[in-house]
N, C-alpha and C positions, 0 to 999 in steps of 0.2 A: 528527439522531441518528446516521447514518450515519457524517456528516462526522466526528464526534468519535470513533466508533470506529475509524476509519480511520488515522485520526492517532494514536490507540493504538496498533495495530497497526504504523505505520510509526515510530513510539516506538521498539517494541519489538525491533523491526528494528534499529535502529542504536545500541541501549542499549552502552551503555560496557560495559568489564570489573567496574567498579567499582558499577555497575546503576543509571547514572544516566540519567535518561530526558532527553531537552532537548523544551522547545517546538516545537511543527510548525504553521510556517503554509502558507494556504491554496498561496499563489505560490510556494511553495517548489522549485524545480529538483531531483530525486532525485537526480541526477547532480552538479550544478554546488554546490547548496547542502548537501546531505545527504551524499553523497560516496557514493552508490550503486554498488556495480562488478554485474558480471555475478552473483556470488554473494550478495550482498547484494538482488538481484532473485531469485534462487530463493530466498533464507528470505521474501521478502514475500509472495511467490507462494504458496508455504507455509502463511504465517500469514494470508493473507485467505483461503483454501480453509478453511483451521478455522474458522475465526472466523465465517465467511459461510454454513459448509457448501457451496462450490459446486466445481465445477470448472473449473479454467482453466488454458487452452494459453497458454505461454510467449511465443507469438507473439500472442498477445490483446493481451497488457502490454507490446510492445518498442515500442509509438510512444508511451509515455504518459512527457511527460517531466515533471510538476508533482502537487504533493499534491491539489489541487483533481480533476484529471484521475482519476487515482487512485477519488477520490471515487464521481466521475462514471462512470466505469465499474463500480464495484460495484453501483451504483444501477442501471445499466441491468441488470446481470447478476443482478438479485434480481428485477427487474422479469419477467424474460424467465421465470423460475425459477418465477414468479407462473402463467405461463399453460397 
């Protein structure tokens, strides 16, 4: 459940001018395959705080280089949110 939101959300991040969403898989490099710049990691950062309601420092996100990871980190940070 997560996973797939996630992947929305990184969707939506990289949604065309034209509002086209593309497929986001697991392995996916943010950098290499997604074409992630520094700004394009502040609107993700952005939209998993809405989306997730949480808070997260910019320096949380700078080692996470795949959609999977991504993931993985939300799940902990919902987890952590939990106790």
């Amino acid at each position: 459940m997560v996973d797939e939101q996630v992947k929305e959300v990184i969707a939506s991040a990289i949604e065309t001018d034209e509002g086209v969403k593309r497929a986001i898989g697991d392995n996916e490099s943010l950098t290499d395959d997604l074409d992630f710049d520094s700004v394009r990691m502040m609107i993700l950062i952005t939209l998993l705080e809405e989306k997730f309601d949480l808070d997260i420092d910019e320096g949380e996100i700078s080692g996470i280089k795949t959609v999977s990871e991504v993931t993985t980190f939300i799940e902990r940070k919902l987890e952590e949110n939990e106790k």
